[in-house]
N, CA, C and O atoms as a CHARMM CRD file, in Angstrom:
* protein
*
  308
    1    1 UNK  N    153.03700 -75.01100 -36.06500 PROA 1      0.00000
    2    1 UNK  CA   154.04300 -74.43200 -36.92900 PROA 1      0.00000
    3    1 UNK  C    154.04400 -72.91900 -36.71400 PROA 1      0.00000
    4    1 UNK  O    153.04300 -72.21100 -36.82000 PROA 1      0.00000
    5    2 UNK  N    155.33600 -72.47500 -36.38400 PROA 2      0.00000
    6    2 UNK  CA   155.33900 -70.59600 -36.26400 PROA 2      0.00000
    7    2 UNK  C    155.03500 -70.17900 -37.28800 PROA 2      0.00000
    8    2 UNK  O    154.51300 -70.97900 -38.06500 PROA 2      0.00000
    9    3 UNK  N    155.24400 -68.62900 -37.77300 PROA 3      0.00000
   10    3 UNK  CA   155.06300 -68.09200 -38.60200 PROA 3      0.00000
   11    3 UNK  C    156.67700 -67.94800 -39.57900 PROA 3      0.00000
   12    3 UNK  O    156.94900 -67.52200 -40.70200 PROA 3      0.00000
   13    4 UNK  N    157.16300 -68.31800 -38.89000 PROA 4      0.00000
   14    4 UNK  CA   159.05300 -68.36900 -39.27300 PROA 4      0.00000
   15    4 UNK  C    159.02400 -69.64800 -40.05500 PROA 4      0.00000
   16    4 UNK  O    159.59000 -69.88000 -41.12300 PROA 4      0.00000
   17    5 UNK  N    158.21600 -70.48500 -39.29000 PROA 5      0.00000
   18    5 UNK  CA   158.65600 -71.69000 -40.03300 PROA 5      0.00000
   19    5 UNK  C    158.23200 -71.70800 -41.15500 PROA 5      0.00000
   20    5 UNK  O    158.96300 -72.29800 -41.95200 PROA 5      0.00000
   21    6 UNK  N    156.83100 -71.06200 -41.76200 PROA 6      0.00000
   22    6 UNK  CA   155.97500 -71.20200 -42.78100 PROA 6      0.00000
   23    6 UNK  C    156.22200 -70.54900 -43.71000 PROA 6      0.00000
   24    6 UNK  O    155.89500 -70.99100 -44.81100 PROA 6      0.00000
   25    7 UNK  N    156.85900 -69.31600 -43.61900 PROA 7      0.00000
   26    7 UNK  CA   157.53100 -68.05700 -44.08700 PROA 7      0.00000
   27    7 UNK  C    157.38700 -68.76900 -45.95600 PROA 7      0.00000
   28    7 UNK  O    157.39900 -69.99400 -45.83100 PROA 7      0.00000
   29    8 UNK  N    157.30300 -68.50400 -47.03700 PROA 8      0.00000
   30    8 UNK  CA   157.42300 -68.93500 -48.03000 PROA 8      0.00000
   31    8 UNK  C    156.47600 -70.10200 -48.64300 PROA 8      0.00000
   32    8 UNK  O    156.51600 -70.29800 -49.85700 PROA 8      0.00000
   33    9 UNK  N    155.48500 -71.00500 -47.68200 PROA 9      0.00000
   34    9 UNK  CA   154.83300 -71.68800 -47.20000 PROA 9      0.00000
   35    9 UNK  C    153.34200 -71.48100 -47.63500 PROA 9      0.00000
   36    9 UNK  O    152.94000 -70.77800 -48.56200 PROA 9      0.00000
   37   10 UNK  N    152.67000 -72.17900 -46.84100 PROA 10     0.00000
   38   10 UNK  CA   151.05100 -72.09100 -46.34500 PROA 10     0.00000
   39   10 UNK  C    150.91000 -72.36600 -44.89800 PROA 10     0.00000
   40   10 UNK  O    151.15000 -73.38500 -44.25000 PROA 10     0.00000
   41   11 UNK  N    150.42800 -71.12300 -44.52900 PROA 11     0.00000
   42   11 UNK  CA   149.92500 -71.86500 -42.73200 PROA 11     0.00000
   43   11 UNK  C    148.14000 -71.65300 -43.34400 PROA 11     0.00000
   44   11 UNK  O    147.76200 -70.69800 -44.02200 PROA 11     0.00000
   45   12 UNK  N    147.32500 -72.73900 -42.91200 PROA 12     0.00000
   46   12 UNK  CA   146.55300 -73.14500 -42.72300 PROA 12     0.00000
   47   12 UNK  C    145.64500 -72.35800 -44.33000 PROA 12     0.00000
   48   12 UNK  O    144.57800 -71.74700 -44.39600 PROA 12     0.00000
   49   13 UNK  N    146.36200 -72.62800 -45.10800 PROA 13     0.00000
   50   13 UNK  CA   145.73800 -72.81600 -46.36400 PROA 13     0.00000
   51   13 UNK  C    146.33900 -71.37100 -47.21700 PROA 13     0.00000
   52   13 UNK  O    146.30200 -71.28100 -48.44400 PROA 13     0.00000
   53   14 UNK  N    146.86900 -70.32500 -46.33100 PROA 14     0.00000
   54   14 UNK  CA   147.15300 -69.35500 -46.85600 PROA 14     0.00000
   55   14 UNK  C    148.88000 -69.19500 -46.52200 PROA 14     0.00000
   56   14 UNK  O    149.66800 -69.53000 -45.63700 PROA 14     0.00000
   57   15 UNK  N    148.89900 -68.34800 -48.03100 PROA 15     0.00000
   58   15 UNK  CA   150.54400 -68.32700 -48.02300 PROA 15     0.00000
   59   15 UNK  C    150.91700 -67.38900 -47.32800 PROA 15     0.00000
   60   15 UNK  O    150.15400 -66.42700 -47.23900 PROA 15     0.00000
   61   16 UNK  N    152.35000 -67.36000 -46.53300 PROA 16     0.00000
   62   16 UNK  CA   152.54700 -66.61000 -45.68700 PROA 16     0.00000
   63   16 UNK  C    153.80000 -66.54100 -46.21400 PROA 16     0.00000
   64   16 UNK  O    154.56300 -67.50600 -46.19700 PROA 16     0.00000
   65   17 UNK  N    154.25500 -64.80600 -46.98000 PROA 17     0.00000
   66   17 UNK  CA   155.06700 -64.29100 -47.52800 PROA 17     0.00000
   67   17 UNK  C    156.35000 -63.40200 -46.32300 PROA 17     0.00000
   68   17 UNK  O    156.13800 -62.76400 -45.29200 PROA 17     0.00000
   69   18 UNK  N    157.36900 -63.66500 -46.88500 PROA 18     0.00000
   70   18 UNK  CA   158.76300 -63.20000 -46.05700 PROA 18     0.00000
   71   18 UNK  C    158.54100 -61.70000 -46.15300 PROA 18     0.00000
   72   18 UNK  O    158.17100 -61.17100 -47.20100 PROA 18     0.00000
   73   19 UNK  N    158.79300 -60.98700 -44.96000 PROA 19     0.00000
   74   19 UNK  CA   158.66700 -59.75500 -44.88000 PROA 19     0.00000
   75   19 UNK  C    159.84400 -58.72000 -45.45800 PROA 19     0.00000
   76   19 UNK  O    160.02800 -57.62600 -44.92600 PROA 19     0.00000
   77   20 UNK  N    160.73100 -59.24700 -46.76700 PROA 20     0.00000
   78   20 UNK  CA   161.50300 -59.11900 -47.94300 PROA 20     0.00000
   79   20 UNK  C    160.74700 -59.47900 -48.64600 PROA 20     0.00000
   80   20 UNK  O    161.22000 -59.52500 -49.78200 PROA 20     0.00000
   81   21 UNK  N    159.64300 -59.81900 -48.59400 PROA 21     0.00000
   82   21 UNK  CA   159.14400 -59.60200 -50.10500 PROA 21     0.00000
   83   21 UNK  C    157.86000 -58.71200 -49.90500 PROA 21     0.00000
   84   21 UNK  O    156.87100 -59.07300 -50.54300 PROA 21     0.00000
   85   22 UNK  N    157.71800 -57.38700 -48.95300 PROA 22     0.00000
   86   22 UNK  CA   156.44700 -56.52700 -48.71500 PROA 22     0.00000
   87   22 UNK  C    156.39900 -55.60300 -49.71200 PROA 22     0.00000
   88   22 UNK  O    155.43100 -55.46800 -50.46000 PROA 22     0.00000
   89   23 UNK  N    157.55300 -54.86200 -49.76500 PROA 23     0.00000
   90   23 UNK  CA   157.35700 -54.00200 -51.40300 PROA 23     0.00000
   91   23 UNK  C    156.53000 -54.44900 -52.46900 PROA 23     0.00000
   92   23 UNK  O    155.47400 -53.85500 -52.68600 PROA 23     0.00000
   93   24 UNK  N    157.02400 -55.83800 -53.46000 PROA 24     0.00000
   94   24 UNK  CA   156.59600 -56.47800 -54.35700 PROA 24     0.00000
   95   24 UNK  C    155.03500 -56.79300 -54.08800 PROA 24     0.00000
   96   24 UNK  O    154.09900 -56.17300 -54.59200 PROA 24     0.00000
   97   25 UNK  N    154.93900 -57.92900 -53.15300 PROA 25     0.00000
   98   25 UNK  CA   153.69900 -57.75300 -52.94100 PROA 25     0.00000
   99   25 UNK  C    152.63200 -56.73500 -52.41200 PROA 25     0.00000
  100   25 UNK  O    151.42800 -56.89500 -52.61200 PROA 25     0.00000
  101   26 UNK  N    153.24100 -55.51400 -51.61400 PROA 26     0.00000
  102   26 UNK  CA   152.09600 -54.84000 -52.02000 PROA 26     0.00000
  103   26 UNK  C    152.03500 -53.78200 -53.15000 PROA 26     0.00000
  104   26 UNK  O    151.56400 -52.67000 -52.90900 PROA 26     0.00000
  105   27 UNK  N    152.51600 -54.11700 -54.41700 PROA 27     0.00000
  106   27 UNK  CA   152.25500 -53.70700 -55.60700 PROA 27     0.00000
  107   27 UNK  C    150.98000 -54.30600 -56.43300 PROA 27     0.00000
  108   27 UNK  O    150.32800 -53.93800 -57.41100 PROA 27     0.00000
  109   28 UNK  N    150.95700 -55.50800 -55.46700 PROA 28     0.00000
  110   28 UNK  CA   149.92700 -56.22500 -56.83100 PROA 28     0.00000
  111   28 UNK  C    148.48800 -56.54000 -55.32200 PROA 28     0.00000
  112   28 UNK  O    147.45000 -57.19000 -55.44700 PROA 28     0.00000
  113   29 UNK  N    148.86500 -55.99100 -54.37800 PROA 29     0.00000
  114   29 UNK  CA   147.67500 -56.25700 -52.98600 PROA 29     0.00000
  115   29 UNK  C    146.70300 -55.15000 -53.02600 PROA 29     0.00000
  116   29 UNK  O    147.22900 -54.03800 -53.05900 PROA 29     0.00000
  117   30 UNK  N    145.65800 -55.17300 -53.03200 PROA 30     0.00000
  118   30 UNK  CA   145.10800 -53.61400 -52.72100 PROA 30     0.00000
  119   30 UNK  C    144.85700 -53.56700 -51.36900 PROA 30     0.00000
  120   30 UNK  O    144.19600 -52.58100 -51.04500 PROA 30     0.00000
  121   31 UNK  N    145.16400 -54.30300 -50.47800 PROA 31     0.00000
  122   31 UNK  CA   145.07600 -54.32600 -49.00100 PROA 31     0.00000
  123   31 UNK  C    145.97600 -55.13000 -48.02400 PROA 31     0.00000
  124   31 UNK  O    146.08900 -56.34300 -47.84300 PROA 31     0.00000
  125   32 UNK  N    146.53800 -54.13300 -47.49400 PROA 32     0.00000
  126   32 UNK  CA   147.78400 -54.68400 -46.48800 PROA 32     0.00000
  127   32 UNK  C    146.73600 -54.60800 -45.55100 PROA 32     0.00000
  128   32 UNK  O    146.02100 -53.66500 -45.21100 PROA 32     0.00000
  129   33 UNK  N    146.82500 -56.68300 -44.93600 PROA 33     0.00000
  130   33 UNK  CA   147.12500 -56.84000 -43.08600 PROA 33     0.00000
  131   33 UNK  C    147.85400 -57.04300 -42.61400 PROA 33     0.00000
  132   33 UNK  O    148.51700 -57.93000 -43.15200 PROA 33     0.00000
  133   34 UNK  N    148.56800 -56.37800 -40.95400 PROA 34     0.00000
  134   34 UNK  CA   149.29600 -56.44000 -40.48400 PROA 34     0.00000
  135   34 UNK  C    149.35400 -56.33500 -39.07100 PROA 34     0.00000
  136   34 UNK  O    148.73100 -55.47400 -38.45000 PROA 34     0.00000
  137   35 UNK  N    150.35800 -57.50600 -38.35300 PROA 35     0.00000
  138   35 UNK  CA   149.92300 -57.05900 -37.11400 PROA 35     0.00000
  139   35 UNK  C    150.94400 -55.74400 -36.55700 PROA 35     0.00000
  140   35 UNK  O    151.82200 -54.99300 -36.98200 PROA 35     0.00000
  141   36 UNK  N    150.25100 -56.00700 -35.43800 PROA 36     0.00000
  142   36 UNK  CA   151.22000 -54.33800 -34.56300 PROA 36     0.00000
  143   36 UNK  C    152.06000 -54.64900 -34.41700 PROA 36     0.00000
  144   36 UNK  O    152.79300 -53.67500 -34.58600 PROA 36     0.00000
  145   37 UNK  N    152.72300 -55.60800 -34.13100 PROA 37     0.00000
  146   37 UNK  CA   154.29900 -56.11700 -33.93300 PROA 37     0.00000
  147   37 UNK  C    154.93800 -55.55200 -35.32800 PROA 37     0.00000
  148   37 UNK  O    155.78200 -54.69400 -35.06900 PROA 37     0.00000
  149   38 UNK  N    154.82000 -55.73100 -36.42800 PROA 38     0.00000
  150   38 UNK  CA   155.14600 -55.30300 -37.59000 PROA 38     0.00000
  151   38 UNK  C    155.60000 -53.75400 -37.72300 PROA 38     0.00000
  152   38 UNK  O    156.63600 -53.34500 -38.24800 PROA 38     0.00000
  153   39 UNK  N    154.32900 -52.81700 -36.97800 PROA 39     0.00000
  154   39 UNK  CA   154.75200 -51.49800 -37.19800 PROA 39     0.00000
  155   39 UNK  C    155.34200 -51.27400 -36.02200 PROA 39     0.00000
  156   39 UNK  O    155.63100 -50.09400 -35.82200 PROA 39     0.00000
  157   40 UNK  N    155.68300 -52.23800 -34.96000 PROA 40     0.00000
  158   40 UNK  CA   156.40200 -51.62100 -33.55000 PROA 40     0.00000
  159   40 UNK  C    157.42300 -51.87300 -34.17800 PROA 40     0.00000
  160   40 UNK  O    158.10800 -50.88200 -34.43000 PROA 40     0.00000
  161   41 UNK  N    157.81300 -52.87600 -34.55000 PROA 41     0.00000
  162   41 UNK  CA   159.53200 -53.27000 -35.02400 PROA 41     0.00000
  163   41 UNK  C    159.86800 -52.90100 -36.20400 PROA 41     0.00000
  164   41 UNK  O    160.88400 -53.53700 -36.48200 PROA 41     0.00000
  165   42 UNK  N    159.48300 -51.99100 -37.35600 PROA 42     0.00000
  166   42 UNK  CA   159.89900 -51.28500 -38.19600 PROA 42     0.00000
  167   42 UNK  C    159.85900 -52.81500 -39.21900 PROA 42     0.00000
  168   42 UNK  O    160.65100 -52.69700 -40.15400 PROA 42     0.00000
  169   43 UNK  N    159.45100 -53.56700 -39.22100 PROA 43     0.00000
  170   43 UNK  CA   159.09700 -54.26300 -40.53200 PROA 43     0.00000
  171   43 UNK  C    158.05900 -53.63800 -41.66600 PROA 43     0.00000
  172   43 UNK  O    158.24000 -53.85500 -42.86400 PROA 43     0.00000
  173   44 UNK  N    157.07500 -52.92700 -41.22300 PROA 44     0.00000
  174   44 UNK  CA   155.87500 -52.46300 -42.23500 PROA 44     0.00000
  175   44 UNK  C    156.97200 -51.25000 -42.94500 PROA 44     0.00000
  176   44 UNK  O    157.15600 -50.12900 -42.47100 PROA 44     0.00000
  177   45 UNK  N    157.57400 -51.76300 -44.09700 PROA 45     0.00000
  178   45 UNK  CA   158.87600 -50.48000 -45.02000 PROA 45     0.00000
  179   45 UNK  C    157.81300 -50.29100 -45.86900 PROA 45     0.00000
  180   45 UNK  O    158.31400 -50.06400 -46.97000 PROA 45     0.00000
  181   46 UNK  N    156.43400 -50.25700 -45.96500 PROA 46     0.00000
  182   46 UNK  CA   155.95100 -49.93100 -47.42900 PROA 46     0.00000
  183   46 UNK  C    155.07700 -47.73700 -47.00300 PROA 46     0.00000
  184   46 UNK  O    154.38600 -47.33000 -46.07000 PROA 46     0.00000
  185   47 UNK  N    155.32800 -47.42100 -47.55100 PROA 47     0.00000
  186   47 UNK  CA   154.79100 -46.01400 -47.56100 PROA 47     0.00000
  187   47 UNK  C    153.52100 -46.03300 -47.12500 PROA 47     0.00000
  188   47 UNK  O    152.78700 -46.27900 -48.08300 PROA 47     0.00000
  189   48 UNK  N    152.70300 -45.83700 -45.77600 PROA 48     0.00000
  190   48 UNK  CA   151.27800 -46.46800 -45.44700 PROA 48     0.00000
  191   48 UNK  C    150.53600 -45.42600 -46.23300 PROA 48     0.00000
  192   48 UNK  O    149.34300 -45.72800 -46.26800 PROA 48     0.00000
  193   49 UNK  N    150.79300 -44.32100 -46.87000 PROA 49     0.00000
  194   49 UNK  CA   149.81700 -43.66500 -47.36800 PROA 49     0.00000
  195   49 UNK  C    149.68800 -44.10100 -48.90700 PROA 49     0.00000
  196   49 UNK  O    148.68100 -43.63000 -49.43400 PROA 49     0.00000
  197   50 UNK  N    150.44300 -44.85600 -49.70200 PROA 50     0.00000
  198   50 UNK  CA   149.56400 -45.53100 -50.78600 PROA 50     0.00000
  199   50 UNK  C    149.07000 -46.71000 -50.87800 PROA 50     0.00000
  200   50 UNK  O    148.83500 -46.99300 -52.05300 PROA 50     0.00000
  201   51 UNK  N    148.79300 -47.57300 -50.10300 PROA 51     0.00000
  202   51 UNK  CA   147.70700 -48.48400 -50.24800 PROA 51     0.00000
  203   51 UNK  C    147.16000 -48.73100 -48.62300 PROA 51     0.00000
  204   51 UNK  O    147.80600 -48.56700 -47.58800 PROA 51     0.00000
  205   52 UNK  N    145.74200 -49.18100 -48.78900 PROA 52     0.00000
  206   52 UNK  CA   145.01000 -49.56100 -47.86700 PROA 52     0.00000
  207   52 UNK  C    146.10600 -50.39500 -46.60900 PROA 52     0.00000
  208   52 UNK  O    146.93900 -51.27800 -46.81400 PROA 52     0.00000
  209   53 UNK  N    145.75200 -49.78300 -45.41400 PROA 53     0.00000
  210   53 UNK  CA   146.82500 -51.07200 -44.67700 PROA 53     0.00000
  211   53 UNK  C    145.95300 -51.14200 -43.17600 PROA 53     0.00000
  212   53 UNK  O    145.70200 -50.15700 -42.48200 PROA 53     0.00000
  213   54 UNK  N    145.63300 -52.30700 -42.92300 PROA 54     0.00000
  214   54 UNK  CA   144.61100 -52.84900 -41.37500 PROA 54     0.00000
  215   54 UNK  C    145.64300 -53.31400 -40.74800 PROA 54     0.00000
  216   54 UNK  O    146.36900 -54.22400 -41.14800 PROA 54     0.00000
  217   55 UNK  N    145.77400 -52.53300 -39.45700 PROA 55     0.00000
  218   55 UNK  CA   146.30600 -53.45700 -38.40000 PROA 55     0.00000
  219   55 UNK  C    145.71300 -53.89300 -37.46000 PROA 55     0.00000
  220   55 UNK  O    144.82100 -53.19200 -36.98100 PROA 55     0.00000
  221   56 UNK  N    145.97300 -55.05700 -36.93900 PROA 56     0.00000
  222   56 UNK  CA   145.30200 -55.72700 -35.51900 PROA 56     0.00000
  223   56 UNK  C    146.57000 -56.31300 -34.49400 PROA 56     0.00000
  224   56 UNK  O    147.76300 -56.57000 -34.65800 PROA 56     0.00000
  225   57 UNK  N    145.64500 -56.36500 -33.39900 PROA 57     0.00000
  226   57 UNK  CA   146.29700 -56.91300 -31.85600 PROA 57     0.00000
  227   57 UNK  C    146.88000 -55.61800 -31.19000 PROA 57     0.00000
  228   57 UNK  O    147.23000 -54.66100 -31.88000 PROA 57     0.00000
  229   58 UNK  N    146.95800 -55.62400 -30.00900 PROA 58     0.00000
  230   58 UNK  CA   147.01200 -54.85900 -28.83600 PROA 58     0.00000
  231   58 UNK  C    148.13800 -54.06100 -28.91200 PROA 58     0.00000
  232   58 UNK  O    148.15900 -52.88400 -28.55300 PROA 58     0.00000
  233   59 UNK  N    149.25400 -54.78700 -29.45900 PROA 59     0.00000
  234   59 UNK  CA   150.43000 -54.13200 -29.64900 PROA 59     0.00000
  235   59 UNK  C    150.34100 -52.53900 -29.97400 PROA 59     0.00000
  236   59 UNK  O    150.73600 -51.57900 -29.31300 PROA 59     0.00000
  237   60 UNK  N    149.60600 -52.61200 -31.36800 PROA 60     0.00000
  238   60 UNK  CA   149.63200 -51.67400 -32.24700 PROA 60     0.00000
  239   60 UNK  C    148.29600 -49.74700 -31.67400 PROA 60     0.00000
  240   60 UNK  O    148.19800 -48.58900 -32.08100 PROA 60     0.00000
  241   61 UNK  N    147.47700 -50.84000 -30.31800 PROA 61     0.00000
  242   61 UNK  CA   146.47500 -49.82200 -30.00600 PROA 61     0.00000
  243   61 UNK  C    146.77300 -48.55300 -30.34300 PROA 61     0.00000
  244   61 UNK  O    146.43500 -47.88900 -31.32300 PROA 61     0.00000
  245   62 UNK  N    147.53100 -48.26500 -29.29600 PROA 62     0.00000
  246   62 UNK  CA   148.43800 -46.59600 -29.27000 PROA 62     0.00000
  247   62 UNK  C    148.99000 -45.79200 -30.89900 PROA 62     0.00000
  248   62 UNK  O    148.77200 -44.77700 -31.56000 PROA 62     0.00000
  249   63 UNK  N    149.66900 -46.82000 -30.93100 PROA 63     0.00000
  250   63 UNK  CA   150.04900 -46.30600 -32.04100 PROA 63     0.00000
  251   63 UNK  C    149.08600 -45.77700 -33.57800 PROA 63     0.00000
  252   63 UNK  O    149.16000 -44.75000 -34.25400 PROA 63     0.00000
  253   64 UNK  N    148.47700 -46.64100 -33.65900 PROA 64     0.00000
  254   64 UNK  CA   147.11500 -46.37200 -34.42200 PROA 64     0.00000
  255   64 UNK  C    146.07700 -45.20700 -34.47800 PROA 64     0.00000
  256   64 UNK  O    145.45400 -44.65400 -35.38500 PROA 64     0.00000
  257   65 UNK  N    146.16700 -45.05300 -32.94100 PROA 65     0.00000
  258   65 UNK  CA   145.17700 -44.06400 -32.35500 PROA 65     0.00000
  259   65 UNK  C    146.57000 -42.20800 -32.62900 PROA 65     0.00000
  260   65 UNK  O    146.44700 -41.23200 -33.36900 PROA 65     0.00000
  261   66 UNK  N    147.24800 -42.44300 -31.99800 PROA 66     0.00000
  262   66 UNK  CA   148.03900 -41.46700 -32.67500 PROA 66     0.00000
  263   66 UNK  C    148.66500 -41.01100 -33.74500 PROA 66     0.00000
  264   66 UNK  O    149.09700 -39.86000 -33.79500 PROA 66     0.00000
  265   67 UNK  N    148.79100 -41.95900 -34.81500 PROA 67     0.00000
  266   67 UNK  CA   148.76700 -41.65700 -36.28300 PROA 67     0.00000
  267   67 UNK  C    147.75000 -41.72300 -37.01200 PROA 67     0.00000
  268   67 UNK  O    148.05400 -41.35100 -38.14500 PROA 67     0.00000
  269   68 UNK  N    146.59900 -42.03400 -36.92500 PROA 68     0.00000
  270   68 UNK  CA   144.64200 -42.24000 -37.49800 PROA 68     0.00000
  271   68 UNK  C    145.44600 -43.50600 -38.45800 PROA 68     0.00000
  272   68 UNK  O    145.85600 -43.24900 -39.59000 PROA 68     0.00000
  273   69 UNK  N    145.54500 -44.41000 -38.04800 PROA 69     0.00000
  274   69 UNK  CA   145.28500 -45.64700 -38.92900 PROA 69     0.00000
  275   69 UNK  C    144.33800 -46.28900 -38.49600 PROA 69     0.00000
  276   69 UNK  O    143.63300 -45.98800 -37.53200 PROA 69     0.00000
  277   70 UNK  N    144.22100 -47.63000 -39.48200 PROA 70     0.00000
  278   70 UNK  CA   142.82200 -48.25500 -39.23600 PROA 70     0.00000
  279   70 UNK  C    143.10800 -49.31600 -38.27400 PROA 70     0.00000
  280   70 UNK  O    144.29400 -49.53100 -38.02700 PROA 70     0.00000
  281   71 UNK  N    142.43600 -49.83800 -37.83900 PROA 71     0.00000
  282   71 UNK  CA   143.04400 -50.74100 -36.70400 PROA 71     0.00000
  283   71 UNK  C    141.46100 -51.92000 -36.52200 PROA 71     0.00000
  284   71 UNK  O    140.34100 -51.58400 -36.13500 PROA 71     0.00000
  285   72 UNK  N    141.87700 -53.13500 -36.90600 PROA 72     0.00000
  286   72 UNK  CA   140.57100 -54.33400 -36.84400 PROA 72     0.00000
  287   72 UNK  C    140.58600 -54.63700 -35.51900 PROA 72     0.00000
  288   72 UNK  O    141.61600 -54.91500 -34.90500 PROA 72     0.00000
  289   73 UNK  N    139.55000 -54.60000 -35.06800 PROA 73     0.00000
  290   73 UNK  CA   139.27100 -55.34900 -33.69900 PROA 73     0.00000
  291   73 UNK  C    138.46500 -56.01300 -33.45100 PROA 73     0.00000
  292   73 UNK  O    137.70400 -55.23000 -32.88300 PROA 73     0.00000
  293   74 UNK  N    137.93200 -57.06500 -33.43200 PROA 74     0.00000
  294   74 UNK  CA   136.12600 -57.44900 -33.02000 PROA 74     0.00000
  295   74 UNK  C    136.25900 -58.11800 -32.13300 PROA 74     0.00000
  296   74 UNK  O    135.89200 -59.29100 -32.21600 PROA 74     0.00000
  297   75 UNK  N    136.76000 -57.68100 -31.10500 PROA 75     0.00000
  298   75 UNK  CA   136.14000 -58.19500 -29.40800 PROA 75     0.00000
  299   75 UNK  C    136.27200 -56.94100 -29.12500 PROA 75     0.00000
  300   75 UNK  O    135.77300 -57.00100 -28.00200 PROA 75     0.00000
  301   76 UNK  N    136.59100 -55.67500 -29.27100 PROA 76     0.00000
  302   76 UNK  CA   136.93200 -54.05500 -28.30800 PROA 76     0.00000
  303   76 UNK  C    136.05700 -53.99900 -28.43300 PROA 76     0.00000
  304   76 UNK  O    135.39400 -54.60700 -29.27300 PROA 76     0.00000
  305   77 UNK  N    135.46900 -52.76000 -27.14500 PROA 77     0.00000
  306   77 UNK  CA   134.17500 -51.98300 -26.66200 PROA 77     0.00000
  307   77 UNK  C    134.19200 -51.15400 -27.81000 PROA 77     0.00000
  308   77 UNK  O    133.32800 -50.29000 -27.96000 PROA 77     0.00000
C-alpha cells in the first residue's frame, strides 16, 4: 500500500495524516518527522522555527546541511 493510498488511514499500525492537515497537527505534535521529499517539494508549510522538525533520506542531505536542520540518519559515516 503507498503512502497516497493510506493517506487518512494506518500504514502499518500508524496513522498517516494528509499533508492538508500539517498546520493542525503540528499544533498538538511536539515533533515533526519528515522526509526530504517534503521540504524539496514545498509540502513542509509549517514555520520550521516553532516546533521541533527531523528530517530523513538522501533527498534532503544538502539542504539540511545549508540551513542547520536536524537531519536522522543511522547508516551515515
Amino acid at each position: 500500500m503507498s503512502p497516497e493510498e493510506a493517506t487518512g488511514g494506518t500504514l502499518h499500525a500508524v496513522l498517516v495524516e494528509s499533508v492538508k492537515r500539517n498546520l493542525e497537527v503540528m499544533e498538538w505534535a511536539g515533533l515533526g518527522l519528515a522526509t526530504g521529499t517534503s521540504l524539496a517539494n514545498g509540502t513542509v508549510d509549517i514555520p520550521l522555527s516553532e516546533k521541533p522538525m527531523v528530517f530523513y533520506g538522501v533527498t534532503v542531505a544538502g539542504a539540511v546541511a545549508l540551513m542547520d536542520l536536524e537531519r536522522y540518519r543511522p547508516c551515515a559515516c
